[in-house]
C-alpha positions in Angstrom: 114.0 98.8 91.0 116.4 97.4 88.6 118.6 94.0 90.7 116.9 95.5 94.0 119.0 99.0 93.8 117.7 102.5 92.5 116.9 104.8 95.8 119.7 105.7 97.7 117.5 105.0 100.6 114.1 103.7 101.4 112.4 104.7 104.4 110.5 102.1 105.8 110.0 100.5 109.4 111.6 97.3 109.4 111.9 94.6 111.7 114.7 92.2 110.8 115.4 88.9 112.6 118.6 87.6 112.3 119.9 84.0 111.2 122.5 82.6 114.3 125.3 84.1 112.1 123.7 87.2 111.7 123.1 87.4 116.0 126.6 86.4 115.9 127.6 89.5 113.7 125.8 92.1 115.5 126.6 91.0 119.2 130.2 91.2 118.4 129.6 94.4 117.1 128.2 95.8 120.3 124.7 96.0 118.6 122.2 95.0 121.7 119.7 93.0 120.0 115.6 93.7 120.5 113.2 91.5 121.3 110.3 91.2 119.0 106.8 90.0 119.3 106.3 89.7 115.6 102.6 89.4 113.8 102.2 85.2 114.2 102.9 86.6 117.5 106.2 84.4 118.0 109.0 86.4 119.6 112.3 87.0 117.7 115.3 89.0 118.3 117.1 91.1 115.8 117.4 94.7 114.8 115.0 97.2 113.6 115.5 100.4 110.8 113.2 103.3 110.1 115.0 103.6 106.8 118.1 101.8 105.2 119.5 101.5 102.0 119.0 98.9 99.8 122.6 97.5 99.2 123.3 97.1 102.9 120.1 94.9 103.2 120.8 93.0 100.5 124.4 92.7 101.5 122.6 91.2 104.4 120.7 88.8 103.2 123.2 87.5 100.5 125.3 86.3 103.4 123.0 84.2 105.0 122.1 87.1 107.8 118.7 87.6 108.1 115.7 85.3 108.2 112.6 87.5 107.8 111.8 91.2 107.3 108.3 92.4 108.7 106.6 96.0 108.0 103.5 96.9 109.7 101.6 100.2 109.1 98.3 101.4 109.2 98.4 102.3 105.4 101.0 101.5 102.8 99.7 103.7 99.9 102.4 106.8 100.5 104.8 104.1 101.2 103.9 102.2 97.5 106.8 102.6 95.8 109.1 102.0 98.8 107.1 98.4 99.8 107.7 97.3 96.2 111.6 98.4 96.1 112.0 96.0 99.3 109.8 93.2 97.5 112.1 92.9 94.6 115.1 93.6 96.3 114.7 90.3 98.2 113.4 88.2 95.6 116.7 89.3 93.6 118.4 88.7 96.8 117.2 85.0 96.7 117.7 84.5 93.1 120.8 85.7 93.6 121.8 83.3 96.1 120.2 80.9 94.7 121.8 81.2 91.5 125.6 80.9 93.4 124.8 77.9 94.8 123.6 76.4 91.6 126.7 76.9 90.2 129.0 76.4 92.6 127.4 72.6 92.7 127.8 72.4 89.2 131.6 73.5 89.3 132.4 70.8 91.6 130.8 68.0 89.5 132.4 69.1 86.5 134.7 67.2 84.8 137.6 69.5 85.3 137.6 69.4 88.8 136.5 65.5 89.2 139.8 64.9 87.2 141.8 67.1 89.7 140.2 65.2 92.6 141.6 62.0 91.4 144.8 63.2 90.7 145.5 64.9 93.8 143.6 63.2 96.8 145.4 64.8 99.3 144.1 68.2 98.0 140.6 68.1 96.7 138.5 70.2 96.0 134.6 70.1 97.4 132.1 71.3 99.5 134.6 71.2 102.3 137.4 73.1 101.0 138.3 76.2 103.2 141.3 78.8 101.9 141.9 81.4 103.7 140.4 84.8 103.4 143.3 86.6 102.8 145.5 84.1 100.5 142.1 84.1 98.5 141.7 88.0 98.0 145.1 88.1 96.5 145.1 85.2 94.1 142.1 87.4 93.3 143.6 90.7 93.0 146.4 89.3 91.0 144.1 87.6 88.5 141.8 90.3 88.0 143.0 90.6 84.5 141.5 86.8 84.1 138.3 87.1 85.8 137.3 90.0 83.5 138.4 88.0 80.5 136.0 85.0 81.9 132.8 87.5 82.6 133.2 89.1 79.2 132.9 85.9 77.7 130.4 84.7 79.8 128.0 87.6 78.8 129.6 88.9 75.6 126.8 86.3 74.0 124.0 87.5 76.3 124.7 91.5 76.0 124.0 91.3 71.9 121.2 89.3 72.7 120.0 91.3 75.4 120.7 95.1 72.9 119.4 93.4 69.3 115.9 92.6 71.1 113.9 95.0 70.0 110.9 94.3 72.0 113.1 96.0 74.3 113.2 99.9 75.3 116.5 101.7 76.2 116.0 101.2 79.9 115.0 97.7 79.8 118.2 97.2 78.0 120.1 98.8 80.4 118.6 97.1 83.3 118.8 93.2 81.7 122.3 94.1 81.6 123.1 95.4 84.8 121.3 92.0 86.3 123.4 90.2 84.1 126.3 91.9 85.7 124.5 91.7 89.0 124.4 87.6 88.9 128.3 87.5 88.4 129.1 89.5 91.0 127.4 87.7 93.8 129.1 84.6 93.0 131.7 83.4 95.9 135.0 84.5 95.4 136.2 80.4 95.6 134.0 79.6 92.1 136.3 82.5 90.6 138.9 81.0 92.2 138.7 77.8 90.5 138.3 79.8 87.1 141.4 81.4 87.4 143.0 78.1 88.8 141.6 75.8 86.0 141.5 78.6 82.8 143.8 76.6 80.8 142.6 73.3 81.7 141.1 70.8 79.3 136.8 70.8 79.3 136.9 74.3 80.9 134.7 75.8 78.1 131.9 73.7 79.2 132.0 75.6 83.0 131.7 78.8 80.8 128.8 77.4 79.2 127.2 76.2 82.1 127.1 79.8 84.0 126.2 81.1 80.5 123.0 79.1 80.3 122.2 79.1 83.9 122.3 83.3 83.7 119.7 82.7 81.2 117.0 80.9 83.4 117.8 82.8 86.2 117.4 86.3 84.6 113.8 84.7 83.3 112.9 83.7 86.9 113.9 87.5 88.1 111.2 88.6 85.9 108.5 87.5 88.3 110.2 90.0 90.9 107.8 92.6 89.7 104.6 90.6 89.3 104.9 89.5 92.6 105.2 92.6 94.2 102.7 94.2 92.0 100.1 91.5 93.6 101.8 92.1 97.0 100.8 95.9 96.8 97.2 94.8 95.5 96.6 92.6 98.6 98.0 95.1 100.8 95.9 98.0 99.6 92.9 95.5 100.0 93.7 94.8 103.6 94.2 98.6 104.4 90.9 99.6 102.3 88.9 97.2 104.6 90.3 98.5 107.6 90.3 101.8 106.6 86.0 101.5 105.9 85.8 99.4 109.1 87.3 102.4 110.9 84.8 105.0 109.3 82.2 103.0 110.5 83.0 102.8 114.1 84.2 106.6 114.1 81.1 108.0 112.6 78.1 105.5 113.6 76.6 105.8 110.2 76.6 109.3 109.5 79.8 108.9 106.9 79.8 106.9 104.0 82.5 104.2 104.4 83.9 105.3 100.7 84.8 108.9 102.1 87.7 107.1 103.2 89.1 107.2 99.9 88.9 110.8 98.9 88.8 112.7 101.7 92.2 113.7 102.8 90.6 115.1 105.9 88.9 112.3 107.0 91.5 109.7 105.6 93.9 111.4 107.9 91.7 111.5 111.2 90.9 107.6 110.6 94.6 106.6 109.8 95.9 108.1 113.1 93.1 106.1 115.1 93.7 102.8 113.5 97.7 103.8 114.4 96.9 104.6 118.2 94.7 101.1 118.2 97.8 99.6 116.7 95.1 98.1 113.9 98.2 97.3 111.7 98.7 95.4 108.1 101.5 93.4 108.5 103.5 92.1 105.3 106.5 89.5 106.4 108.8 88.0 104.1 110.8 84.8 105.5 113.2 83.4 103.2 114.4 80.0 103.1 117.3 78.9 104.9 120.8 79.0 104.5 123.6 76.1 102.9 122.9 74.1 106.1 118.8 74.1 105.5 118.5 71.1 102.8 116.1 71.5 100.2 114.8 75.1 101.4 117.5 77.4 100.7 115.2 78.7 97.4 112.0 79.3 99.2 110.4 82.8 100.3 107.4 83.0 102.0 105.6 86.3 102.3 102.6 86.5 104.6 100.0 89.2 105.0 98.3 90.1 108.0 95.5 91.9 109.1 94.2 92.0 112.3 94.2 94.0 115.8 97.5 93.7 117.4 96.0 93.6 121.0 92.7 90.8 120.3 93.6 87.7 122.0 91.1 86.1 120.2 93.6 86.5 116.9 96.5 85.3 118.9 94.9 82.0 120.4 93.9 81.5 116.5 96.8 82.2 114.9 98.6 79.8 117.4 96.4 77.1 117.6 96.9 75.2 114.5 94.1 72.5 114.3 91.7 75.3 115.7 88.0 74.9 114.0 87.1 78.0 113.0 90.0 77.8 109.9 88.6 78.2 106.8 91.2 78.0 103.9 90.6 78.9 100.8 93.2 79.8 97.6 93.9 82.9 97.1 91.4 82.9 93.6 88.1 81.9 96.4 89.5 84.5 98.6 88.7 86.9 96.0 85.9 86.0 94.5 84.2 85.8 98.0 85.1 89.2 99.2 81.3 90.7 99.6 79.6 92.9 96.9 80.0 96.8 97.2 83.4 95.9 98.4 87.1 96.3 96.6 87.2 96.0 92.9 88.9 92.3 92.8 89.3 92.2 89.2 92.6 93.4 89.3 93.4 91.2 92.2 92.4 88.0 90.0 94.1 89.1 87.1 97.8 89.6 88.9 96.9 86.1 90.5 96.8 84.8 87.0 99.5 86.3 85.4 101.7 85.5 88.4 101.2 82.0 88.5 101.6 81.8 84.3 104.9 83.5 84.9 106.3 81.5 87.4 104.8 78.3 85.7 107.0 79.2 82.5 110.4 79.7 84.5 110.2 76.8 86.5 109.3 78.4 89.7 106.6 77.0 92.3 104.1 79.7 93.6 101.2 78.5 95.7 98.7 81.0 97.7 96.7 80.4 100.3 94.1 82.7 102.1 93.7 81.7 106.3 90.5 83.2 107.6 89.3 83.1 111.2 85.3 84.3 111.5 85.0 85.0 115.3 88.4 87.4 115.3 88.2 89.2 111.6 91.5 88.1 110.9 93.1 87.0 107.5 96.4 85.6 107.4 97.5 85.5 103.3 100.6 83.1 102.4 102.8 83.3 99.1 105.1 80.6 99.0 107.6 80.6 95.7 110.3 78.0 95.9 113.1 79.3 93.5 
């Protein structure tokens, strides 16, 4: 899902709590927000979508609206492809955002504008600096001609790059290029302001530069997008697999192998719909760092799996009570390597574990895993943390 767009739409049942600008948003839009109890079993309000498409989310989250997405099915495999699409599409999201903010930081401690500052005190420019929306849109309109100029020479050097690799097919081609394209286009309309303002000005080359090689790193770091929801998807269909077998065994005492499960259509279908009308759910959150206001966080996603029975109090005191006893933490390497014999193939499990955190070790980005397991409720509460 090349920069978080291909399908039109994805269909999907999402749970999305909103940011305070976000509730904001909606209530003035008439849009009754619903009150969710959500799988750590805290209660959030927001809005929820049996299917959407992609840009609107991301749309979403690029403006600081939402907080965290959860899904929660009984099985994920029809809904593969669709899980993953939403797994990169907010990574990108992040990076994205991430990316604007980088720059936009390193605009105002450029030389260029630290000169303006102390020539005009009385009309700086900083964090601080509000024009208004519609004086903004056209200065920006009228220097279209400008901007274009600036983003063609800010990837000109990066598109011949990008077409004389030839470790490259066609289609990865195309999609490096459209995430180049993707990363300009999310930047605030006040750093392209400042472009168009300072174009002529002594030292600006070295702003070019500085988005140039900043686009570099940050289309390396959206390479992980795909390991991570490649390992996503393996840790979903191991949760579903064991609940799936769990479910064969309760239905049929003993007199179907737990395996049937997996080729049976029949059966697979009969077992799904029970663990649906138990509400025996795998939940997959994501929660994403907050906004310009949230110091030191604004780069970090968490995505946390969950699998447990919706209505077991057990799981809820557990999950709520912190310092409760019967915790056993493990990484997420132990967590596979002590999943029982005659159960799910890990090796492929250990092997995106590896390769993720090799990825994200070369592009500077932090990943640590975690697997949260409570013995007297069954439940197992899996935590990515990437901080961007």
């Amino acid at each position: 899902m090349a920069a978080g767009e291909k399908k039109s739409i994805l269909n999907l049942p999402l749970k999305i709590i909103l940011t305070q600008e976000g509730s904001t948003f909606f209530i003035r839009q008439n849009k009754k927000l619903l009150k969710f109890k959500l799988a750590d079993n805290v209660e959030e309000y927001g809005i929820s979508l049996d299917e959407f498409t992609p840009a609107t989310i991301q749309r979403l989250l690029l403006i600081d609206y939402i907080s965290k997405i959860e899904i929660s099915k009984p099985e994920f495999v029809t809904s593969r492809q669709e899980t993953m699409d939403l797994s990169k599409l907010i990574v990108y999201s992040v990076l994205y955002r991430q990316y604007d903010e980088y720059i936009f930081h390193r605009i105002l401690s450029s030389d260029v504008i630290k000169k303006w500052n102390r020539l005009n005190p009385a009309n700086i420019i900083d964090e601080k600096t509000h024009i208004n929306d519609g004086f903004l849109r056209s200065v920006l309109k009228k220097n279209e001609k400008i901007i274009f100029e600036a983003k063609q020479e800010i990837l000109s050097p990066l598109y011949t790059f990008i077409n004389k690799n030839t470790s490259l097919l066609p289609e990865e081609k195309n999609i490096q290029l459209l995430l180049s394209e993707k990363f300009m286009n999310n930047l605030r309309p006040f750093t392209w302001f400042i472009i168009t303002k300072f174009r002529d000005a002594d030292g600006f080359d070295t702003i070019l530069r500085t988005i140039r090689a900043s686009l570099t790193e940050y289309m390396d770091k959206a390479k992980i997008a795909e390991y991570i929801s490649l390992m996503l998807m393996e840790l979903v269909i191991n949760a579903e697999n064991a609940n799936l077998r769990k479910e064969v065994r309760e239905m049929y005492r003993g007199t179907v192998d737990p395996s049937t499960v997996m080729f049976d259509p029949n059966i697979r279908k009969k077992v799904i719909a029970e663990l649906e009308r138990k509400r025996e759910l795998v939940f997959v959150s994501w929660k994403l760092g907050g906004g310009s206001t949230s110091i030191g966080t604004q780069g970090k996603l968490q995505i946390t799996l969950y699998n447990r029975e919706e209505q077991s109090e057990t799981v809820r005191e557990a999950i709520n009570d912190k310092k409760n006893a019967d915790l056993k933490k493990k990484s997420l390497i132990d967590f596979y390597r002590e999943i029982p014999e005659g159960g799910e193939d890990t090796s492929l499990g250990m092997y995106y574990i590896s390769y993720l955190s090799e990825a994200c070790e070369k592009v500077n980005v932090r990943f640590e895993s975690m697997a949260n397991q409570f013995r007297d409720s069954d439940l197992t509460v899996i935590n990515l943390t990437f901080m961007f």
